[in-house]
KOLSE-175430 format. One record per residue: x, y, z of N, C-alpha, C in turn; residue in three letters. Coordinates in pm, whole numbers, plus 50000, padded with zeros to 5 digits. Layout:
// residues N
XYZXYZXYZALA ...
//
This chain:
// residues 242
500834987950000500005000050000500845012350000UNK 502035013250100502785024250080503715025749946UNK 504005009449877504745014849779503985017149659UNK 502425020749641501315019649581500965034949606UNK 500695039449713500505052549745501785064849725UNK 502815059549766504145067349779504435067249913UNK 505855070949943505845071250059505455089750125UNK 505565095450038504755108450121503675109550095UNK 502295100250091500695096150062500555104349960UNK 501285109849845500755118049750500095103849664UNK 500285110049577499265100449403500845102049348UNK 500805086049329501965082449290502615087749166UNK 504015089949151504135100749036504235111349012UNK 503305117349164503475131349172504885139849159UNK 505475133049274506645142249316507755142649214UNK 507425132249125508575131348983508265136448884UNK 506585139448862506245152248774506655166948848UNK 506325168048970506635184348985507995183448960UNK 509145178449038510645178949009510625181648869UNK 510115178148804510405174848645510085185048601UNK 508765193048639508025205448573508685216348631UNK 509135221648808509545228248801511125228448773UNK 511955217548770513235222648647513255233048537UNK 511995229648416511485236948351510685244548322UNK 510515250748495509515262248485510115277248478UNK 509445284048402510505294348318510005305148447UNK 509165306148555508605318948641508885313948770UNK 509095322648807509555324948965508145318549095UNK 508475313249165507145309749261506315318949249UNK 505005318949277504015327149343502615319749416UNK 501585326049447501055321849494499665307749421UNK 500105309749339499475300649235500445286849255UNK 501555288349288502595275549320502075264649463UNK 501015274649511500815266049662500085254549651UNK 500415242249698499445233149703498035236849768UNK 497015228149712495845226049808495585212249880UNK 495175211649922494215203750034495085191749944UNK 495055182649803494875172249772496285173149705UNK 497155184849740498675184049695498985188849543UNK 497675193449474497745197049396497655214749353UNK 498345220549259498115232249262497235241649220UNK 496805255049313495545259149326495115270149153UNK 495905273149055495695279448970497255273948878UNK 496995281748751498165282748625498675294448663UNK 500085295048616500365308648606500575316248485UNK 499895327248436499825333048317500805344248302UNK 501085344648219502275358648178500815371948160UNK 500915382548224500325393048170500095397148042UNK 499655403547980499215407847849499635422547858UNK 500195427747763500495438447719499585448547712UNK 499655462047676498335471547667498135469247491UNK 499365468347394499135467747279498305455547256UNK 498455444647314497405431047253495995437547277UNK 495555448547355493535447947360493715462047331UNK 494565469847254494285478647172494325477847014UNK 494965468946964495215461846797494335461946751UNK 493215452846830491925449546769491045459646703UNK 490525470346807489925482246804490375492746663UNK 491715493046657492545499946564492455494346405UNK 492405479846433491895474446291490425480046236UNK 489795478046385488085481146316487925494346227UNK 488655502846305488975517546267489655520746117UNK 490475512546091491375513645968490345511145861UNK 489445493345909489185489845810487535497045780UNK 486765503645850485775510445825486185521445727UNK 486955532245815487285541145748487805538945617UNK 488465530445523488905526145418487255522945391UNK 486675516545406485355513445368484515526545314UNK 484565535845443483595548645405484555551845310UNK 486095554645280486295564245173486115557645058UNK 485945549345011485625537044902484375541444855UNK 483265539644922481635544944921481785555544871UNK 482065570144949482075584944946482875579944755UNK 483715579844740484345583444584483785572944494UNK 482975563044551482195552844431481235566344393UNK 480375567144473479205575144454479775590944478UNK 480655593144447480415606244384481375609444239UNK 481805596744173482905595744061481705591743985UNK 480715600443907479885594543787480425604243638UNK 481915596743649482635602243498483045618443514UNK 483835620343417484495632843420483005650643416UNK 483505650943473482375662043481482635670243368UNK 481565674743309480935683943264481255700143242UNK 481485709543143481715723543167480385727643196UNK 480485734843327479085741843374478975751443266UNK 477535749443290476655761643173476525774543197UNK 476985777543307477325788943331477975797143280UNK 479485789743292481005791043252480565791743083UNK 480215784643035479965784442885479185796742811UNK 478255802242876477475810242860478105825242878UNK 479135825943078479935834443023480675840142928UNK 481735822942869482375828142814482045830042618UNK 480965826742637480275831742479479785847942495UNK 479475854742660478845866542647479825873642608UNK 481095872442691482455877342693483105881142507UNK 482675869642446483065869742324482615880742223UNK 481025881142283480435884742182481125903242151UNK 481175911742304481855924042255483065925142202UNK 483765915042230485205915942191484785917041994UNK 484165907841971483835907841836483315922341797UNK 482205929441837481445941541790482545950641781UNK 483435955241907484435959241916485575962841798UNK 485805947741769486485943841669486315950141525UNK 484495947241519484235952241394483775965441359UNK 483545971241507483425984641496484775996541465UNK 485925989241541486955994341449487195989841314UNK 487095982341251487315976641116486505985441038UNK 485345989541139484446002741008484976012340978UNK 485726020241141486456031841105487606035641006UNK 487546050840998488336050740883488996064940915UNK 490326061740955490746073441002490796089140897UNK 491066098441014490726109440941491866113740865UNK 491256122240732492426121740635493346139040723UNK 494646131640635495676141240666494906154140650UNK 495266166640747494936180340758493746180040824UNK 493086171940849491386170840896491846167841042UNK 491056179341108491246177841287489976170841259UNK 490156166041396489166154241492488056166541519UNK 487006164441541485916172441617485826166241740UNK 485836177441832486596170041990485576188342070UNK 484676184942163484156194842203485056198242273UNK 486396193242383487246198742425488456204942358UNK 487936209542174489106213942146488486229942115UNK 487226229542148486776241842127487246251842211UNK 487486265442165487886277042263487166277342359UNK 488156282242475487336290342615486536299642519UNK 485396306742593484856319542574483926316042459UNK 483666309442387482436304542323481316304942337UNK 481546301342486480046299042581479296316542589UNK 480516322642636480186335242675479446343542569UNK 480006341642454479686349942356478426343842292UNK 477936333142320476706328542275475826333442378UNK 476366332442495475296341442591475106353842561UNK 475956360842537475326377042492474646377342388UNK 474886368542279474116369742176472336368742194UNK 472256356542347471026351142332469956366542409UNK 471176373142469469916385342554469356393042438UNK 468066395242471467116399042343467726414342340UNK 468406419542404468836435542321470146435942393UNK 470216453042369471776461942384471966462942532UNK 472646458142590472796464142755473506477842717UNK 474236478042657474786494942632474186501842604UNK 472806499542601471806511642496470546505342616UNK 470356508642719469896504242814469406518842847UNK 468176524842871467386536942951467936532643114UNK 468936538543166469426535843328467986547243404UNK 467406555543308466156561043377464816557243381UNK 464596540843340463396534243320463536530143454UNK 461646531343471461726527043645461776509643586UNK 462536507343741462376489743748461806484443852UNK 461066471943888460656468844022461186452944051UNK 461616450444188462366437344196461256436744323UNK 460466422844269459846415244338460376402844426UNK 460386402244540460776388544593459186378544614UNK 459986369144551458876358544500459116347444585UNK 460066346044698460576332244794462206333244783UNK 462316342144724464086345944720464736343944866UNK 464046351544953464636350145119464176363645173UNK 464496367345290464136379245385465056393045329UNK 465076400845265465766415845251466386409845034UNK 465906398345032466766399744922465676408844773UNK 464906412344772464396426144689465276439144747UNK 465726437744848466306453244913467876445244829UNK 468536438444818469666434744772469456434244661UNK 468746429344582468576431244428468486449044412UNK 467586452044484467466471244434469126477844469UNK 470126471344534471206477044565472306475744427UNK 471866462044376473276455544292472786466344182UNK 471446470244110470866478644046471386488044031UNK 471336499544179471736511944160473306510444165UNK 473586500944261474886501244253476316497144126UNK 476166490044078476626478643975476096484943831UNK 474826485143840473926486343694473796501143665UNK 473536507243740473846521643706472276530043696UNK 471566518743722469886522643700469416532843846UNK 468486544443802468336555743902466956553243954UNK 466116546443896464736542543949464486530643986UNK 464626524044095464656510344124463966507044249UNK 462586499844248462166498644356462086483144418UNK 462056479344573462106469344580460566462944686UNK 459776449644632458676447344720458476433444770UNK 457666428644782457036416144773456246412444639UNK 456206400644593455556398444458454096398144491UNK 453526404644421451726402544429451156388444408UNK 449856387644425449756373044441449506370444282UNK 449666377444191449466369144023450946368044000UNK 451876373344076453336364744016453796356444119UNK 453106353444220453696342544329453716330244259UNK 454376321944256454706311544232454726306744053UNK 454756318044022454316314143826455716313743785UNK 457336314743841458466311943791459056304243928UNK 459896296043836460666286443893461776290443893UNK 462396298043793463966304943826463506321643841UNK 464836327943889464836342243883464276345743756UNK 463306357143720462846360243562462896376943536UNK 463736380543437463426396643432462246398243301UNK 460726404043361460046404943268460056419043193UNK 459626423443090460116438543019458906437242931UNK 458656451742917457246456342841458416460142684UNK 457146465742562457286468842446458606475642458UNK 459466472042343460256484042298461686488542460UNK 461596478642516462616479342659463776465442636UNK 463786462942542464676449942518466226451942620UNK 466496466642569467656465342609468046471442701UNK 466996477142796466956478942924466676468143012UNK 465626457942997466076441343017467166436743045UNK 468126437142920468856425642916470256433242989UNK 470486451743015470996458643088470746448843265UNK 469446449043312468976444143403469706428443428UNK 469366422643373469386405843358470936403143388UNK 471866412743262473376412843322473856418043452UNK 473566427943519473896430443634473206421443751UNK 472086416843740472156404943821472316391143840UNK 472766386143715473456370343666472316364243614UNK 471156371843572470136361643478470066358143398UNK 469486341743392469816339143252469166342443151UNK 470036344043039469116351942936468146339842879UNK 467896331742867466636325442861465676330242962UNK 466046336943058464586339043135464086353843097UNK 464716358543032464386374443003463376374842896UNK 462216377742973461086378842853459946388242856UNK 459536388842771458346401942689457486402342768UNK 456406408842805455336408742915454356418842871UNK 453396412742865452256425242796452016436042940UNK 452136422543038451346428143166452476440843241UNK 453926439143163454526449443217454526463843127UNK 454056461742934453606467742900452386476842885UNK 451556470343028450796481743054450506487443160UNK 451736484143232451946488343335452636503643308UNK 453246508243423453716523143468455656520143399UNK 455826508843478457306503843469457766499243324UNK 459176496843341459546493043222460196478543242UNK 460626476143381460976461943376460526457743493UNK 460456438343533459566439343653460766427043697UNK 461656425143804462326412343832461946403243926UNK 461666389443866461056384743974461976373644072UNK 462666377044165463346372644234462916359144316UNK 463446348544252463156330744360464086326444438UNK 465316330244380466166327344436467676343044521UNK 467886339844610469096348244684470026356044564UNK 470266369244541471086375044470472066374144476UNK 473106368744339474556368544350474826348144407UNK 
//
């Protein structure tokens, strides 16, 4: 029985497997080395695991999805070489079209022959202007009656400006009868610019008038109603003198 059992009551065999196993056990004791109750030992001993072995896994899933979605995303959105937008096409036919008119609008011209100036309104003289303005006042300011009465109405001109028009008059114009009022109510509001009106046969006592106070000679006009009046010219002041 004892040489059946062993002589230290293990299970026969035992003690010549552990000798044998731990020769070639590559780890140091621990508590997994302890026998139990029946001489046998209470666990294996495992080598730890690394942090990289239960992160690999995760990292594959990641690689291989993402390779997946970018696969999808450029299947479905690669349907052949695209197209020139119609936009772009449309621009560049609008673009064309002046370059062409352009083109052929110089091809009409025909330059001007030798000795022939250009007609160029900036090659016209200073003082042009001026002299068409005197022409347009209907008479002589030099041949002007300075003893025809005149009356300067303020029509919305401003506060004292009939007393400033009757000054530039005697003063400037040389005229000896010059009175200044408010406009009656049949010339309130019937001109839109300053107007010098003049009865029969006063043209050029008018246009005497009209120059000394900067009017334009388009506004200088005939007036029955000053021809039967007392006066010889009537100004109707809208705007501030000077």
């Amino acid at each position: 029985m004892l040489a059946e059992s062993g002589l230290d009551g293990r299970t026969p065999g035992t003690a010549t497997l552990s000798a044998v196993s731990k020769s070639h056990y590559p780890y140091p004791p621990d508590e997994f080395d302890v026998r139990g109750p029946e001489g046998t030992p209470v666990g294996v001993h495992r080598e730890p695991r690394s942090g990289w072995s239960s992160v690999w896994p995760f990292l594959l899933i990641v690689v291989v999805c993402g390779g997946l979605a970018v696969g999808i995303v450029s299947f479905l959105s690669d349907d052949g070489d695209p197209a020139t937008p119609p936009a772009a096409e449309q621009t560049a036919g609008a673009g064309a079209e002046p370059e062409a008119s352009a083109s052929a609008d110089a091809e009409g011209e025909e330059p001007p022959a030798d000795g022939e100036a250009s007609e160029d309104p900036a090659d016209e003289e200073p003082g042009d202007d001026a002299s068409d303005t005197a022409t347009e006042l209907p008479g002589d300011p030099a041949a002007a009656n300075l003893e025809a009465s005149v009356v300067v109405y303020n029509d919305g001109a401003g506060q004292g400006q009939a007393a400033a028009g009757q000054g530039v008059l005697s003063s400037d114009g040389g005229f000896v009868d010059v009175a200044a009022t408010d406009a009656p109510d049949t010339l309130k509001g019937v001109y839109e610019e300053t107007t010098v009106l003049y009865g029969a046969d006063r043209a050029d006592t008018a246009s005497a008038v009209a120059e000394a106070l900067g009017v334009d000679p388009a506004n200088v006009q005939e007036s029955d109603d000053v021809t039967a009046s007392e006066q010889a010219v009537w100004v109707v002041l809208t705007s501030p003198v000077g």
